[in-house]
Rosetta silent file (secondary structure, phi, psi, omega in degrees, C-alpha in Angstrom):
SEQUENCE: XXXXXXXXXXXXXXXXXXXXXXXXXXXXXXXXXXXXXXXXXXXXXXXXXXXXXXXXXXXXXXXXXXXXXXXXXXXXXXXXXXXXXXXXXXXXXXXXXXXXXXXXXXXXXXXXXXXXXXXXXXXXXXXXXXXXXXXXXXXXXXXXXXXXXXXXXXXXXXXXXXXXXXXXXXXXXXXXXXXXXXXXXXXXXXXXXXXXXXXXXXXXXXXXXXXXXXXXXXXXXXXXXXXXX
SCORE:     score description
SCORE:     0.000 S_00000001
   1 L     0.000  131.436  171.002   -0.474   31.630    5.195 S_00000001
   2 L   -48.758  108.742  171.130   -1.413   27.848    6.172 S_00000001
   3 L   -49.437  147.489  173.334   -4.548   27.343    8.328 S_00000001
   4 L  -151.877  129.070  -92.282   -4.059   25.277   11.362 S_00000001
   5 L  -102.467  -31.859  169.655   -6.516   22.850   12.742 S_00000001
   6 L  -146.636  106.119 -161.479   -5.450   24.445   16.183 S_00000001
   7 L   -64.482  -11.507 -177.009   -3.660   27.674   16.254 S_00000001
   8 L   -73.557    7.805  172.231   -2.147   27.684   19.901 S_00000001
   9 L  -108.091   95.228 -171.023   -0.049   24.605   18.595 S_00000001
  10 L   -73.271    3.549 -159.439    2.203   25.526   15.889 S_00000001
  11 L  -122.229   -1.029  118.018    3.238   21.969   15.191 S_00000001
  12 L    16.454   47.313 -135.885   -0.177   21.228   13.939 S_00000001
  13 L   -93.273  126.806 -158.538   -0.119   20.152   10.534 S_00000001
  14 L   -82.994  148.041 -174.707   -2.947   20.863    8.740 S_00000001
  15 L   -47.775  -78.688  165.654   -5.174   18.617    6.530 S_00000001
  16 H   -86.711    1.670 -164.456   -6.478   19.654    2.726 S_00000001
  17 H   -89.025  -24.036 -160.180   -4.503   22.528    1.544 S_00000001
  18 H   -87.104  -99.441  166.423   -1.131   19.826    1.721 S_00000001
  19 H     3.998  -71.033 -159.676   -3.254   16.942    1.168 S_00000001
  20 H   -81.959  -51.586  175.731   -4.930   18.371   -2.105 S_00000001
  21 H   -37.720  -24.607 -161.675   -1.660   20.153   -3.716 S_00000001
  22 H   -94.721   -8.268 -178.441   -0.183   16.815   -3.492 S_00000001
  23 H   -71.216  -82.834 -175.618   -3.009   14.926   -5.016 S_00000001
  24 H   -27.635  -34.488  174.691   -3.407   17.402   -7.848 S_00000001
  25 H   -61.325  -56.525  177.649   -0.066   16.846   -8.595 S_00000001
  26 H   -43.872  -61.101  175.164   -0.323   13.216   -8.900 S_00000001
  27 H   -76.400  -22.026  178.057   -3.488   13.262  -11.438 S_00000001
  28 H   -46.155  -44.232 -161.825   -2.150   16.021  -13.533 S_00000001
  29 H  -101.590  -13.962  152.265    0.281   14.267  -14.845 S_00000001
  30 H   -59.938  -63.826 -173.791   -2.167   11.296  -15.375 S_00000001
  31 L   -76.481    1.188  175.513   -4.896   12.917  -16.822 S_00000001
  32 L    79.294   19.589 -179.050   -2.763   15.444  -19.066 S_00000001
  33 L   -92.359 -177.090   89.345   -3.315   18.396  -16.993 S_00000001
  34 L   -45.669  137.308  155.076   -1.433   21.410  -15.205 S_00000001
  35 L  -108.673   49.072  169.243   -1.671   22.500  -12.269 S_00000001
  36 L  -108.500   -4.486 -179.690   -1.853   26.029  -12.988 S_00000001
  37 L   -99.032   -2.413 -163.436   -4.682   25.312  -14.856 S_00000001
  38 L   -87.813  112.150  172.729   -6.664   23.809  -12.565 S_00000001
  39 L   -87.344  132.092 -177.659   -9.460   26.138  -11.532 S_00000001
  40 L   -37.784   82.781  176.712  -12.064   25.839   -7.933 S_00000001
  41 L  -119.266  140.464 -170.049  -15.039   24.470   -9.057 S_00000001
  42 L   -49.073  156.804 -165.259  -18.243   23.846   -6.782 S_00000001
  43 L    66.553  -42.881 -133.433  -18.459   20.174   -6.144 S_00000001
  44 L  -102.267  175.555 -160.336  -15.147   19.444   -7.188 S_00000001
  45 H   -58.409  -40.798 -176.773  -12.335   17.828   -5.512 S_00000001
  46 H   -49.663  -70.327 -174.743  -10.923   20.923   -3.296 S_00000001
  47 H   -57.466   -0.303  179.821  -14.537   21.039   -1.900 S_00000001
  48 H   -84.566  -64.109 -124.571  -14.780   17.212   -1.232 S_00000001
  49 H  -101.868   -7.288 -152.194  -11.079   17.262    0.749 S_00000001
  50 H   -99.896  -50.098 -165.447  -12.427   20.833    2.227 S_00000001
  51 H   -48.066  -57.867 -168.546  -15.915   18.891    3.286 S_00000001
  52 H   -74.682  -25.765 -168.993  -13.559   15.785    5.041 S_00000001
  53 H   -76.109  -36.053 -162.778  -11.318   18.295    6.663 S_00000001
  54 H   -93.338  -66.443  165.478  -14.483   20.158    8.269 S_00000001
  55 H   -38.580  -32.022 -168.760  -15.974   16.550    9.430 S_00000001
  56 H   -80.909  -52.832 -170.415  -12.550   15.441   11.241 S_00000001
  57 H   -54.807  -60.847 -170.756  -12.823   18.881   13.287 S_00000001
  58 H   -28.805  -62.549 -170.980  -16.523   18.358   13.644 S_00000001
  59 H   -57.059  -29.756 -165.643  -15.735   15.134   15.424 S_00000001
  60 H   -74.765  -50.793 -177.736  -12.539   16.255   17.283 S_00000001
  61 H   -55.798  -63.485  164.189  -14.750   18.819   18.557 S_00000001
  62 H   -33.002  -60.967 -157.081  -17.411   16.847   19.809 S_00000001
  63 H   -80.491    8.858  175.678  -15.411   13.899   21.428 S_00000001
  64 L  -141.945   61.845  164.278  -12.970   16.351   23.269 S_00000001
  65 L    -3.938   63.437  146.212  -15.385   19.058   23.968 S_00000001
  66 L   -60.962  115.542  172.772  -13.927   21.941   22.417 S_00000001
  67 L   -85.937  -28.910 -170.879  -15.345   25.132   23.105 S_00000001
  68 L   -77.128  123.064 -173.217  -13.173   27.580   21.411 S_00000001
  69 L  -110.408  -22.161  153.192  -14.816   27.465   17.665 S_00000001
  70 L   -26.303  -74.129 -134.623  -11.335   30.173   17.225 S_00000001
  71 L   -97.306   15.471  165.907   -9.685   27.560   17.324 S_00000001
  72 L  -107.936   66.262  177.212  -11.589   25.230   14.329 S_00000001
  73 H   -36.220  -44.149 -176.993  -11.104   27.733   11.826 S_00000001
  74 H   -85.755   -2.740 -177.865  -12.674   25.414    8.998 S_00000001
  75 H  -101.603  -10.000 -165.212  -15.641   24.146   11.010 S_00000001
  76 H   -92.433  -29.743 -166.850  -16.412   28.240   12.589 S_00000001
  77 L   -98.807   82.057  155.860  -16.662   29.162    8.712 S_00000001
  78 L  -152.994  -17.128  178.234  -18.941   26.095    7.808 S_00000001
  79 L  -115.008   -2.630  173.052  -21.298   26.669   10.466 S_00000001
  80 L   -70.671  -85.341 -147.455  -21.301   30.703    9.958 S_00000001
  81 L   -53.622  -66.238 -176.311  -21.960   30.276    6.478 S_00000001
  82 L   -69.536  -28.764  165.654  -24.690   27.537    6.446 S_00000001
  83 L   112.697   25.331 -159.008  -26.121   29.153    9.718 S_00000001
  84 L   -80.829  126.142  156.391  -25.661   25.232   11.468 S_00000001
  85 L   -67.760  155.389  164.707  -27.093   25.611   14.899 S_00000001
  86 L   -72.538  144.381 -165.480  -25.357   23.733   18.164 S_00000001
  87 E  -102.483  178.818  176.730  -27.188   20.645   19.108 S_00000001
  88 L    -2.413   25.097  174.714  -27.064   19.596   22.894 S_00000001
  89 L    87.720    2.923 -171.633  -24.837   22.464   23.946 S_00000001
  90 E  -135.614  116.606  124.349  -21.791   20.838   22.489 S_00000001
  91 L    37.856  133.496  169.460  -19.729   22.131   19.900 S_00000001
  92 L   127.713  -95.706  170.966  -19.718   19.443   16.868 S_00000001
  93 L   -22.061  -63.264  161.545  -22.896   17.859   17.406 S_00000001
  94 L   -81.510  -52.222 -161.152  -24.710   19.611   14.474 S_00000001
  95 H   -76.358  -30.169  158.269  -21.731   20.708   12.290 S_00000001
  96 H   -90.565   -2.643  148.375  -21.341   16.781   11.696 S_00000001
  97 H   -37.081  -71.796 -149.930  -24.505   16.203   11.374 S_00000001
  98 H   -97.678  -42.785  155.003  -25.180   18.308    8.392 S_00000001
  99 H   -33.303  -35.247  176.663  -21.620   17.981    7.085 S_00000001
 100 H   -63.789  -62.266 -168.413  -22.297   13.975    7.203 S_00000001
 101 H   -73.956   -8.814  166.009  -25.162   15.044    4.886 S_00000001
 102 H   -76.442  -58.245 -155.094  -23.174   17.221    2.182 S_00000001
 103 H   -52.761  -82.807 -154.822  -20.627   14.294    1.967 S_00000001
 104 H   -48.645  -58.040 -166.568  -23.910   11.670    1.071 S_00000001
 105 H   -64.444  -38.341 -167.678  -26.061   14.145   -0.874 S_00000001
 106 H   -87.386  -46.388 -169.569  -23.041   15.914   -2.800 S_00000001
 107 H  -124.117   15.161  140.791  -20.528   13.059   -3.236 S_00000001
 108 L    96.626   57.199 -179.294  -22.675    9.810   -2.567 S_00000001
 109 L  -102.941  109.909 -142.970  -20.651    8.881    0.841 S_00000001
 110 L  -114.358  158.553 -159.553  -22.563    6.510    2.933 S_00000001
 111 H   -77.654   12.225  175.028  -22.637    6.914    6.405 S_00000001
 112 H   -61.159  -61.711 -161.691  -20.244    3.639    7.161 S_00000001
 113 H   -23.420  -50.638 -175.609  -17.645    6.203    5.591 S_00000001
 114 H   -74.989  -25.141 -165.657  -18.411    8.946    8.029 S_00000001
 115 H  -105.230   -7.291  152.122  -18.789    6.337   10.944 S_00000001
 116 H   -63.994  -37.326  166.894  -15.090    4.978   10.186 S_00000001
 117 H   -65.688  -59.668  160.780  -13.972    8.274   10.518 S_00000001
 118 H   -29.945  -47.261  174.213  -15.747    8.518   13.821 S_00000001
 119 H   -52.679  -59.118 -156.990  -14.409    5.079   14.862 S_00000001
 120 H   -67.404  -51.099  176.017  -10.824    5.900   13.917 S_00000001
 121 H   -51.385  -80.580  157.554  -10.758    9.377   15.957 S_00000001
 122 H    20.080  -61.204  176.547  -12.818    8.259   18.573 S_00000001
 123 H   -62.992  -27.821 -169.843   -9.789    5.354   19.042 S_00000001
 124 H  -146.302   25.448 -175.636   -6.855    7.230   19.138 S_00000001
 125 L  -130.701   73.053  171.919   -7.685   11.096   19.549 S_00000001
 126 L   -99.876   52.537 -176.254   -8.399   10.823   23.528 S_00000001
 127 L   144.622  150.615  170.558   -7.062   14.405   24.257 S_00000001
 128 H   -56.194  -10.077 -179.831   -5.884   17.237   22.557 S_00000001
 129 H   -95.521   17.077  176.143   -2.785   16.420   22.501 S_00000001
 130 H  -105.235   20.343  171.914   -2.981   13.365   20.362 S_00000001
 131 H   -69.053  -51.202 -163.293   -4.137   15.513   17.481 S_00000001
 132 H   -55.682  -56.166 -179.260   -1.156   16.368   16.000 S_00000001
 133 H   -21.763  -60.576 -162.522    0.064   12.835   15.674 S_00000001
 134 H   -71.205  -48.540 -175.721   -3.211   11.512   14.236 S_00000001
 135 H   -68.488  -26.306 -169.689   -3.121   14.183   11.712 S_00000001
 136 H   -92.245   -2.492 -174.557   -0.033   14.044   10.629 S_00000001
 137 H   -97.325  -33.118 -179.393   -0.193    9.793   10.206 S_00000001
 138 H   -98.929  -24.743  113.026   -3.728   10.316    8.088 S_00000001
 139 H    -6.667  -92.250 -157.393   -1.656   12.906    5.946 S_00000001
 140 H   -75.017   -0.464 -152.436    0.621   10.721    4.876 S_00000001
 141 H  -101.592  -24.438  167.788   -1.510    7.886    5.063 S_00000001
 142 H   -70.700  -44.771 -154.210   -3.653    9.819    2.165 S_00000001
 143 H   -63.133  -71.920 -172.472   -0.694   11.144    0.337 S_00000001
 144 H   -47.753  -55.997 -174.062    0.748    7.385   -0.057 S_00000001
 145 H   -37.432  -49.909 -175.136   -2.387    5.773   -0.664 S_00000001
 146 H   -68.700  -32.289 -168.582   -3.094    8.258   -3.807 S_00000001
 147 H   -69.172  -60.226 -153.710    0.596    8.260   -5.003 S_00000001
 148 H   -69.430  -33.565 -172.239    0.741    3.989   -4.896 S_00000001
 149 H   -70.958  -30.979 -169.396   -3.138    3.925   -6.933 S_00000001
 150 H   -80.705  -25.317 -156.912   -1.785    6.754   -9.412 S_00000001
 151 H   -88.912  -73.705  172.534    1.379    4.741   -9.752 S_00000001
 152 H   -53.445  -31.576 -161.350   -0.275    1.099  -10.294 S_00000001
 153 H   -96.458    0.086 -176.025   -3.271    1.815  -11.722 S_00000001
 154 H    15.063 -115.825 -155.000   -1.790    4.503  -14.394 S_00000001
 155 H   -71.930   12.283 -174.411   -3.364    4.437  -17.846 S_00000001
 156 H   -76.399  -35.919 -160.902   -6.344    2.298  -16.529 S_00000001
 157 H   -86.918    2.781  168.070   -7.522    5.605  -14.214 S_00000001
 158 H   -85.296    9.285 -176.272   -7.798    7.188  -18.024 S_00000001
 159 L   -46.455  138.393 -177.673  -10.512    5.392  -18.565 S_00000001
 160 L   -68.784  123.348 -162.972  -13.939    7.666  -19.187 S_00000001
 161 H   -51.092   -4.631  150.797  -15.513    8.451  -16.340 S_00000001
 162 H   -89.059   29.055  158.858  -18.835    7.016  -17.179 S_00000001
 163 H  -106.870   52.324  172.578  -17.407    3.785  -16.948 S_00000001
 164 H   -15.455  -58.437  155.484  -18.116    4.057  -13.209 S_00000001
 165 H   -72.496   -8.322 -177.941  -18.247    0.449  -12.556 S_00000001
 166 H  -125.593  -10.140  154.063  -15.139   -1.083  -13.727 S_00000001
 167 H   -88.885   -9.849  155.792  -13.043    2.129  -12.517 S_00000001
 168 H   -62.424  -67.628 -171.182  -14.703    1.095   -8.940 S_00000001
 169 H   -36.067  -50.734 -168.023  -13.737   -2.786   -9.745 S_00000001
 170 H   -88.952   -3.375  175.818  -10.031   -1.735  -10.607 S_00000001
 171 H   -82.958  -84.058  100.444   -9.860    0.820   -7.705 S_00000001
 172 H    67.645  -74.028 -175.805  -11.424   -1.751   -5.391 S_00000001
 173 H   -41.675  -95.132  162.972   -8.711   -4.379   -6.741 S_00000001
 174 H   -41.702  -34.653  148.316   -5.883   -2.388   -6.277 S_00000001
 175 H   -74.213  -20.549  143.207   -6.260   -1.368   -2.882 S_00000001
 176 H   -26.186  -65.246 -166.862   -6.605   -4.953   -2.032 S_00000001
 177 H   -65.965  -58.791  175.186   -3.209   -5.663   -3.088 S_00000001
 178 H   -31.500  -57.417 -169.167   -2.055   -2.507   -0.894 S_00000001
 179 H   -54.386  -43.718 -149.922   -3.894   -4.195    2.215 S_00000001
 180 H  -107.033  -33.598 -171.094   -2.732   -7.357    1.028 S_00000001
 181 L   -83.195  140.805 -164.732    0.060   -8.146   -1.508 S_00000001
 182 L  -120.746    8.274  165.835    3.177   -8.930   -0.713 S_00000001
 183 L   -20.321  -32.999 -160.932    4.780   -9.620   -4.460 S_00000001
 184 L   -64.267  147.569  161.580    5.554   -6.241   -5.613 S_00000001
 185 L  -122.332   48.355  176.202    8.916   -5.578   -7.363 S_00000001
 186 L  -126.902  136.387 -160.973    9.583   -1.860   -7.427 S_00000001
 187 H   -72.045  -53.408 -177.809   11.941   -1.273   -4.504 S_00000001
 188 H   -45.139  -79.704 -173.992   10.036    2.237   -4.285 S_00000001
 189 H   -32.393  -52.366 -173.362    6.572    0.742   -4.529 S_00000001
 190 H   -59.951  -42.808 -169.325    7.488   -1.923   -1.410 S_00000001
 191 H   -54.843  -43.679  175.254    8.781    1.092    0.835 S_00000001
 192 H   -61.243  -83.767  164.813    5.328    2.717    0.227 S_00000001
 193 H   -11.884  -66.884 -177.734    3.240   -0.337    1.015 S_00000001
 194 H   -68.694  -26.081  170.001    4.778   -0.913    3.632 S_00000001
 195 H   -73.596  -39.381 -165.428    4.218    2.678    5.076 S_00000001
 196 H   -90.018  -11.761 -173.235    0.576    2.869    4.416 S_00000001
 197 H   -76.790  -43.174 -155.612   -0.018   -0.926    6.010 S_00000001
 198 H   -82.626    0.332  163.430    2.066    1.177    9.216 S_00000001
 199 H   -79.027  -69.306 -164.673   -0.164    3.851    9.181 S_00000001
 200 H   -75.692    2.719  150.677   -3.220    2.362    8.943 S_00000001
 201 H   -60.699  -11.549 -162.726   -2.453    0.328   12.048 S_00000001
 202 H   -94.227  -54.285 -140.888   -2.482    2.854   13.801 S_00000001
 203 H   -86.609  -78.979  171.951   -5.353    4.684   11.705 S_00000001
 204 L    92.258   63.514 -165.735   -7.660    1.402   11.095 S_00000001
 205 L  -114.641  139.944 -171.444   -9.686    2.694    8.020 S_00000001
 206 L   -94.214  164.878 -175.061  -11.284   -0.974    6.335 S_00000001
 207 H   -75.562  -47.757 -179.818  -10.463   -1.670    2.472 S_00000001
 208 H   -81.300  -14.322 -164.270  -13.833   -0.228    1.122 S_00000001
 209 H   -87.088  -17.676  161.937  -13.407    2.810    3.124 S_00000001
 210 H   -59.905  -27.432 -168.072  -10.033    3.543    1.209 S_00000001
 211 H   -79.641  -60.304 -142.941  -11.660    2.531   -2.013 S_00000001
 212 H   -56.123  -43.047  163.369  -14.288    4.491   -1.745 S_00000001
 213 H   -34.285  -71.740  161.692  -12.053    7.451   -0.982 S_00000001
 214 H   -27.979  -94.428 -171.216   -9.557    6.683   -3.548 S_00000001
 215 H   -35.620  -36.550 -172.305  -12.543    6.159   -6.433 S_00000001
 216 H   -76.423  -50.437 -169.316  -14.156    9.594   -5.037 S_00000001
 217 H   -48.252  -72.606 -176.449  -11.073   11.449   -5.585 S_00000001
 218 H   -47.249  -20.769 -161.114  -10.308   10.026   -9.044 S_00000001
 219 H   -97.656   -6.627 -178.910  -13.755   10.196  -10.539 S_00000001
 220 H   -95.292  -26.231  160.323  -13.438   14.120   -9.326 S_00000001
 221 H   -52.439  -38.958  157.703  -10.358   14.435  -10.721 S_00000001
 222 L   -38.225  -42.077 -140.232  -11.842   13.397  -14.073 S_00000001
 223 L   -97.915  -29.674 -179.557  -14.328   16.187  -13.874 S_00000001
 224 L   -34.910  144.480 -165.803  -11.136   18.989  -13.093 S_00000001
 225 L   -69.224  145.292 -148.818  -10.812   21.409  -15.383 S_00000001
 226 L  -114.761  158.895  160.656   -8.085   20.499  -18.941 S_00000001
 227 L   -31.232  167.248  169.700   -5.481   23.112  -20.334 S_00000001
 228 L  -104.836  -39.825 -160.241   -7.398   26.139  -22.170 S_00000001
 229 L   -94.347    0.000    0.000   -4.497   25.562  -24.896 S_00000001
């Protein structure tokens, strides 16, 4: 059964389990994989997308002082398990704290990243009831992003992942052209563009903080496990 970011809302849609099937999908078929083969592994992408899902609650929680930790499922079992105490009596406080510092220590995410995300709620999540929206607009707003980089940058993202710099450079590049280009001639491709520019109006995530994403995903995607046969 689907987790959901708040269960007394049923219309709720929730963040990584959607989010990461559809990714996985995407790179499989880049990188020469299945995705029946693809096994959990610590560090790895599921735990990156589990790690961002448990910061947006963190935050949600803070700025609209949620009390119910029932009703963060992924943020009550992130602060049971690491044992994260509450800071100033509010909810949050601490579980993004220390969550901020898994992203940086584990996947080398500098705190702009985490303070865009902060920005972006912060702007357009002033009550609960403007969750659902926001979630379901940074859902697709992932979903597109990954589908249009896996699309353009094809056999370029097979590059080997210790060429770190120049699979930044062409990640970097291409989401330019998202923000910016208006050129493209795949009918598909413009319809897409054009969705993710209409998102992120709304959303307001900067050009490196999509690269960075993007480039995080992909270089974890690399590391996913190949066929056994």
């Amino acid at each position: 059964m689907t987790k959901k970011i708040f269960p007394y809302d049923k219309n709720i849609v929730p963040l990584q389990p959607i989010i990461y099937t559809h990714i996985m999908g995407i790179f499989a078929k880049i990188f020469g994989r299945n995705k029946a083969d693809n096994e959990m592994r610590i560090g790895g992408m599921e735990d990156f997308m589990t790690l961002i899902r448990v910061y947006f609650q963190a935050v949600m929680a803070a700025d609209l002082h949620i009390t119910n930790l029932a009703a963060l499922p992924d943020l009550r079992t992130f602060k049971v398990t690491l044992k994260v105490p509450t800071q100033q009596g509010r909810l949050g406080v601490g579980e993004k704290a220390k969550c901020r510092k898994m992203l940086k220590e584990m996947y080398q995410m500098d705190d702009d990243f985490c303070k865009e995300i902060d920005q972006s709620i912060n702007r357009r999540c002033k009550k609960i009831q403007d969750v659902q929206p926001y979630m379901v607009q940074f859902q697709a707003f992932v979903q597109d992003m990954m589908m249009l980089t896996g699309n353009l940058m094809k056999f370029k993202l097979r590059m080997p992942g210790f060429f770190k710099k120049a699979i930044y450079g062409m990640t970097q590049k291409t989401v330019h052209d998202i923000y910016t280009k208006n050129d493209y001639k795949d009918a598909g491709v413009i319809k897409t563009v054009l969705a993710v520019r209409e998102y992120n109006k709304r959303l307001n995530f900067s050009e490196k903080w999509s690269t960075d994403l993007v480039y995080r995903i992909v270089m974890l995607a690399k590391k996913e496990p190949k066929p056994k046969n």
